[in-house]
N, C-alpha and C positions, 0 to 999 in steps of 0.2 A: 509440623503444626504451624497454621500461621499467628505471625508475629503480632502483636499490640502493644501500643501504649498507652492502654487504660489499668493504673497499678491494679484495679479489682480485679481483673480479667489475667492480669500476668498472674499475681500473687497467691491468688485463690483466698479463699478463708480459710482462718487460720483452726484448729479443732480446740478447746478446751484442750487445757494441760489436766489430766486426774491427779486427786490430793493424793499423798503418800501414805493416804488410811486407804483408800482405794484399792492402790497395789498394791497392799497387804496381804501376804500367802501365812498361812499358819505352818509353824515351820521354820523359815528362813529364816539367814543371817546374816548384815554385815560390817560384824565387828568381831575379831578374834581378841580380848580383853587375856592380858598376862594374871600369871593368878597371884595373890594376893599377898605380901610382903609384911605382912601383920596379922598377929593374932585374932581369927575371928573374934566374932562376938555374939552375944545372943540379945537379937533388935527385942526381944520383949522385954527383955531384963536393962537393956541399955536407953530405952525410949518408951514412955509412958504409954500403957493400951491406949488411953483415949487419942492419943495423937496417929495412931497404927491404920492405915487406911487395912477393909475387908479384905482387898485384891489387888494385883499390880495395877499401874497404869496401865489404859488398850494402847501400848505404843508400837507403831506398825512394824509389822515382821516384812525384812524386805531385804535381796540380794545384793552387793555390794556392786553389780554391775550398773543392774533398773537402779541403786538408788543417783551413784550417779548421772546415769542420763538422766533422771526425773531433776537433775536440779542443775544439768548442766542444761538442759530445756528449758527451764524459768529462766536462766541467768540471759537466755539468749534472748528474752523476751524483754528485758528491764531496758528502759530508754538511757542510758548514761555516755559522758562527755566522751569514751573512750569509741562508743559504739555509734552515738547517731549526732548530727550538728542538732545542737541545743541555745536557740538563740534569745536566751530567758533571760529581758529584758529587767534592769535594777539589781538584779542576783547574780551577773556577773558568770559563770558557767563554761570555764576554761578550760584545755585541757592542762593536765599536770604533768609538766616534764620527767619521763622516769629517772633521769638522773639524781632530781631531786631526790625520786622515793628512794634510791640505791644510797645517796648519803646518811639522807634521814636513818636507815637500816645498818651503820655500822657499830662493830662490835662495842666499841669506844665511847658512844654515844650511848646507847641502847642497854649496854648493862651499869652504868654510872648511874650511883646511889643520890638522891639529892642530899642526903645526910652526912655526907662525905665529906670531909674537912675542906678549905679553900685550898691547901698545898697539896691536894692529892687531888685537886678538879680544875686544874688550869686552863686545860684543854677547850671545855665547855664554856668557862670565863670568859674565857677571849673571845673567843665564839660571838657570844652574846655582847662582850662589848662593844665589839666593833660593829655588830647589827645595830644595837644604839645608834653606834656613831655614823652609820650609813645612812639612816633614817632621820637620824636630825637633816642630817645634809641633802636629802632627798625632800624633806618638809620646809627646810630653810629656817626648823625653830632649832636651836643651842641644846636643848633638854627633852631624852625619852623615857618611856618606864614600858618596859614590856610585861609587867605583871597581866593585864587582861587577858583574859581570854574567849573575846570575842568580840564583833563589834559594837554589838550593844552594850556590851560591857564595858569597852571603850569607853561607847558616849555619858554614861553613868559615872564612871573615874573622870572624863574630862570635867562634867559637871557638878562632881564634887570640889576638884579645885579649884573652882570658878566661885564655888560659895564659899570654899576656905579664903579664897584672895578678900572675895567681899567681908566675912566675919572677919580677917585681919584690919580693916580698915573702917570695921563699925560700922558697917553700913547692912542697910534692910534691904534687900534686892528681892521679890519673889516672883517675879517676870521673867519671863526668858520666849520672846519672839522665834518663830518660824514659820517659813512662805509656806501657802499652803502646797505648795511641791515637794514638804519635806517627808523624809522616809517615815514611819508611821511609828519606830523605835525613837527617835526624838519625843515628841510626846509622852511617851510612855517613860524614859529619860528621864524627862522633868519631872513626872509625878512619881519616880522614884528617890526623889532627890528633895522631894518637900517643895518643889517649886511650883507655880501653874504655866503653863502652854498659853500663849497669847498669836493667833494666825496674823500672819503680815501676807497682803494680798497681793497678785503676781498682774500684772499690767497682759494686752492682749497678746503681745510678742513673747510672752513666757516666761520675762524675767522680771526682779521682785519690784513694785513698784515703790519707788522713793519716798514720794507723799506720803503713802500711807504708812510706810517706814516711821518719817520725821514726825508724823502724826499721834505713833504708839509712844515711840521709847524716849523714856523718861529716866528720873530718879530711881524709881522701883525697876527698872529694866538691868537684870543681871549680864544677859547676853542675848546675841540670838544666834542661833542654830543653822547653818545654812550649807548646802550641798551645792557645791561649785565644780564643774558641769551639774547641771541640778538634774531630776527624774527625767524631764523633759530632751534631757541632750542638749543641754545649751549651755552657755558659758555666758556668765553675767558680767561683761564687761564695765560695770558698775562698784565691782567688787573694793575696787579700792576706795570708794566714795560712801559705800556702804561703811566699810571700816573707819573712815572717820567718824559718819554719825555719832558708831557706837560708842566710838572714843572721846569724841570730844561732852559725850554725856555721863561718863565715866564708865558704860557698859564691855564688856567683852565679845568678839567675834571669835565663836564656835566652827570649824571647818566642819561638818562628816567629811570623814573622807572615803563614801564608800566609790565615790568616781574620780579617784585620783587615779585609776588607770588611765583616763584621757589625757590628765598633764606629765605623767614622767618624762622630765629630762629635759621639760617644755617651759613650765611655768612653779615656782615654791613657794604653798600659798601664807610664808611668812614675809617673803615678798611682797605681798599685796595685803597685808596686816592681819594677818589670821592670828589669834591669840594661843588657840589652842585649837587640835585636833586629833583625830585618831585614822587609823587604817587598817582596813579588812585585808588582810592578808591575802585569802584566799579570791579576791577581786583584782588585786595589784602585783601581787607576789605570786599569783599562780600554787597555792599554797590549797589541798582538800576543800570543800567547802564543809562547814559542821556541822549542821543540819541538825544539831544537838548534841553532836560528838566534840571531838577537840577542835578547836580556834584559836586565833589571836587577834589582837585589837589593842596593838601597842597605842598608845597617845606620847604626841608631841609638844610642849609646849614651849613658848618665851620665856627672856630669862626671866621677867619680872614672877612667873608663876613655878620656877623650878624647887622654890623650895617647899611648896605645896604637894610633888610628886610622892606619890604611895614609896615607901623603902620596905625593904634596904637596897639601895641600887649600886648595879656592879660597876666597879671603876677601875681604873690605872693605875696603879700605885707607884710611889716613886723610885723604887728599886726594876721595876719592869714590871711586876709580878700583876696580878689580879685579883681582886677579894670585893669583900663588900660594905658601902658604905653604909653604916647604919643610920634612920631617917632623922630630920632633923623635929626642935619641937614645935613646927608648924605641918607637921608632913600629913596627909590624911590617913596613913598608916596602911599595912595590908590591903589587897582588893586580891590576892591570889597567895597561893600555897606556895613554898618553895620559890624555882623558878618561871614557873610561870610554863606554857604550853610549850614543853622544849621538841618535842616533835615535829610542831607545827613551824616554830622559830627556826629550826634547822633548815626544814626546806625554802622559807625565804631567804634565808643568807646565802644559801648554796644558789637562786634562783638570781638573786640581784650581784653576787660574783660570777656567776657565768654570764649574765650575759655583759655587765659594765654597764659604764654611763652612756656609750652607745648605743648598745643593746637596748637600755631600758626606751630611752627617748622612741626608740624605733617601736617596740610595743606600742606605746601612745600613737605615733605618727600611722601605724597599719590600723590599731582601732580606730581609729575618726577616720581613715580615707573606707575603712570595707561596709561603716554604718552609711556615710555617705554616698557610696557605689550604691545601696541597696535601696536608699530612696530615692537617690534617680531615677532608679528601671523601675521604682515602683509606684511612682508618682502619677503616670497615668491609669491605674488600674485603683491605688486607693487613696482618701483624702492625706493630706500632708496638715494636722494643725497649725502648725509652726513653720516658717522658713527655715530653710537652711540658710550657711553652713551646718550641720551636728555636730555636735562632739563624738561619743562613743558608741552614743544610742541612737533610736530615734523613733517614734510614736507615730504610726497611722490609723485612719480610722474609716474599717470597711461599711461602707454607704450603697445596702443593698438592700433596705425597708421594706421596700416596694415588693419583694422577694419574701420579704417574714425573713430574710437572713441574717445572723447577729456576728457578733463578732465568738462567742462560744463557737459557732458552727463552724468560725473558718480556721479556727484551734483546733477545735476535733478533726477536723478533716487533713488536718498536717498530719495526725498522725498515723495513717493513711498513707502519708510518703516516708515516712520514717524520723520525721523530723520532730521534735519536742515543740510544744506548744507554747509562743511569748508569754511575758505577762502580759494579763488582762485588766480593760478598765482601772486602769490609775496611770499616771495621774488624771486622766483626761478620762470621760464619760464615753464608753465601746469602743474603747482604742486597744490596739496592739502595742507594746513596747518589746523594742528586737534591737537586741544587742549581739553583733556576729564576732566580737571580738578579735584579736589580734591573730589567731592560729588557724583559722579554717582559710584553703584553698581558693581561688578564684573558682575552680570548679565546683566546691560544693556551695559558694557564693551563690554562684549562676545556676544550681540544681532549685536552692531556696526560690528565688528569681521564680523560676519557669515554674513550679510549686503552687506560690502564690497566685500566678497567671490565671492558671490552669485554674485553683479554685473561684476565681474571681468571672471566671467565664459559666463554670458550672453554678454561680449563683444565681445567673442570669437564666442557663437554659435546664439546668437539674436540680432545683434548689433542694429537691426532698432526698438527693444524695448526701445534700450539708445539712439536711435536718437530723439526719440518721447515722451520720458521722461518728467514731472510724467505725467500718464495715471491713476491715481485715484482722482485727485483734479477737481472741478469743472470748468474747464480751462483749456488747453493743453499747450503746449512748446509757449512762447508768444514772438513775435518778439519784444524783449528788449530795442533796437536800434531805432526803430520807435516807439515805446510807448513811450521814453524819448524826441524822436526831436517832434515827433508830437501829443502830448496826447490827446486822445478824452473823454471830461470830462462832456460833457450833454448826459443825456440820453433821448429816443424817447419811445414809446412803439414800440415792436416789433410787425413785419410784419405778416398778414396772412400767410403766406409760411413758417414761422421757426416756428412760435406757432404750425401747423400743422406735422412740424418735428419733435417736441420733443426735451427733453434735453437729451436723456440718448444715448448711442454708445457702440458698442460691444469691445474687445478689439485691434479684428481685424481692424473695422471702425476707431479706433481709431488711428490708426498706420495710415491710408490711408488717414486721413483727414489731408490736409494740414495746 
């Protein structure tokens, strides 16, 4: 057969995977269930008729082979970190060292009660202290609390002891500034904290403009908020000038630190007057991302805010031992149960001991040279808003109008090559934001590379292939809009008439099918 390198043409289309009521035989079974170690019972007599459904549930009958193939087939379908480069720009999208998950996973860990007395959970204590203590020294603030757990949650506990400091001190603060390149959990932050959101506008080079800075913040200015390397990929070398504003006004500077993956080992942003901050684990520490699962979003602060920290925090004691300090009565108290996400926490300790303060710097130093590889080579094919240097990130913006081609189309059409689709439109109006981070290969670097190319040529001479993008998933361009207001979530068996059409379409058909 001859060879091509057009992926439609190698790949083929892909067929509909069938639901598992589909391959449903009446009959079959795969599950051998042991029989029952307690006294039956009688469900009429044990649960009220009215609660008693007529008949079982229709749960599919199906062999213990087909069922696994049928979901080892999905799994093969799902875009994730292990399987395709995912260059998901602000969201950080790494892979996860399995050493980590093998720590995470031991016995010692894993079966420990958190109710356990402190002489019988040393182990874990330490553990966590010394993660503290890693992360102060990695932030360059004296004082952590790893209750959070997440970042947003983070930025929530920072901004509460930002208003404990201010009610310590009698003061009215309900301001809290951020450029409008801040993550969209800031805002949301503040108006969980009783505060309001006040935009500090960003000058044409990307970073935060001063004037308009010395212009807001005032007396009522709690703090502001600010992401250093910001959405943009840029590092505001302003930052130390900003942090006196706020100081010399008596306001506080907030870090996110959801892009402190660009400074490890480089810059600590108590160094350059950060008052308090927080960090995504799962961005810095290579740590699961939560996705609504488990997180953490330890916060760092100075000394002047340490005794504001949520307790009880774990500390040293003077005999060697480990336990916990109980809060003091300025402490904002609680923000988490127990320990706090110790699953999560283990894999960043075990993440930031393997590799050292070497290791770590080199993280940093590989993200910002592989964001910056990737807007060189891509500089002539799509707009650059912003100069370089980058940081970790970096935002282009594909300028094919002329085409009807947007920047959705050149998302969808990644996936196509197997690759996950950047963020979209933010911070910048039909931009891409592509973050390759520290772990992907120069080869699959240079696959993204030729990728982009490639789509960038097809918007010029095949635009109605990007219109109809991706055309190798089992599924075509899906109207997004209407599947979100009106989701259709029971399924029917299908019609005499499309069972007779088949699942498979050419690639012409494919284009033509609305």
């Amino acid at each position: 057969m001859e060879q091509t390198n057009d992926p439609l043409q190698a790949a083929g289309l892909v067929p509909p995977e069938k639901l598992v009521f589909e391959l449903s035989e009446p009959g079959l079974c795969a599950v051998d269930l042991p029989a029952g170690d307690v006294p039956a019972a009688d469900r009429t007599r044990a649960i009220p008729s009215r609660l008693l459904a007529d008949s079982p549930p229709p749960l599919p009958e199906i062999g213990e082979l087909d069922l696994v193939r049928h979901y080892t087939r999905l799994a093969h379908r799902l875009f994730s970190v292990d399987g395709n480069f995912y260059p998901l720009g602000s969201c950080t999208m790494k892979y996860n060292p399995k050493i980590t998950e093998r720590v995470s996973r031991l016995a010692g860990l894993v079966n420990i009660h958190p109710c356990q007395p402190e002489t019988d959970a040393q182990g874990i204590l330490e553990l966590l202290y010394h993660l503290r203590v890693l992360l102060g020294e990695i932030a360059g603030l004296p004082e952590v609390t790893l209750q959070p757990c997440a970042g947003a949650h983070g930025e929530m506990t920072g901004l509460m002891i930002i208003s404990a400091y201010h009610r310590r001190r009698n003061e009215h603060r309900p301001v809290v500034l951020a450029p409008d390149t801040a993550h969209g959990t800031n805002p949301a932050s503040c108006s969980m904290c009783g505060r309001f959101a006040q935009t500090v506008a960003s000058r044409p080079d990307g970073r935060v403009d001063l004037a308009d800075l010395k212009q807001k913040v005032n007396r009522q200015t709690a703090a502001l908020m600010l992401t250093n390397p910001n959405t943009a990929g840029l590092f505001d070398p302003q930052i130390a000038e900003i942090a006196e504003i706020l100081h010399d006004n008596g306001a506080l500077l907030y870090m996110d630190g959801a892009n402190m993956n660009a400074l490890l080992g480089i810059a600590r942003p108590g160094d350059f007057g950060v008052d308090v901050m927080h960090f995504n684990t799962h961005k810095t520490f290579s740590t699961p991302h939560g996705c609504g699962g488990p997180g953490a979003g330890p916060v760092a602060v100075s000394a002047a805010l340490s005794e504001f920290l949520p307790g009880p925090q774990v500390v040293k004691q003077q005999d060697g031992s480990y336990g916990w300090a109980a809060p003091g009565p300025d402490s904002i108290g609680r923000v988490r149960s127990f320990y706090g996400q110790i699953n999560v926490l283990v894999r960043a300790y075990a993440y930031i001991r393997a590799l050292g303060p070497g290791g770590l710097r080199q993280v940093s130093e590989k993200a910002v040279l592989s964001a910056n590889y990737l807007a060189a080579r891509l500089k002539d094919h799509y707009k650059l808003p912003f100069n370089p240097p980058f940081a970790h990130e970096f935002i282009l913006v594909p300028e094919f109008q002329q085409y009807e081609v947007t920047e959705l189309d050149v998302a969808k059409r990644l996936i196509d090559y197997g690759i996950h689709p950047p963020t979209m439109s933010w911070p910048v109006a039909h931009c891409l934001m592509i973050e390759p981070t520290e772990c992907e290969s120069l080869a699959t670097l240079d696959g993204f590379v030729e990728a982009m190319i490639r789509i960038a040529g097809e918007a010029q001479t095949r635009p109605e292939v990007l219109h109809h993008a991706p055309l190798t998933t089992p599924v075509h361009r899906l109207d997004e809009v209407t599947a979100a207001r009106k989701p259709d979530l029971c399924w029917q068996p299908p019609s005499r008439e499309s069972e007779m059409r088949g699942d498979r379409f050419t690639e012409e058909e494919s284009i033509k099918k609305p």
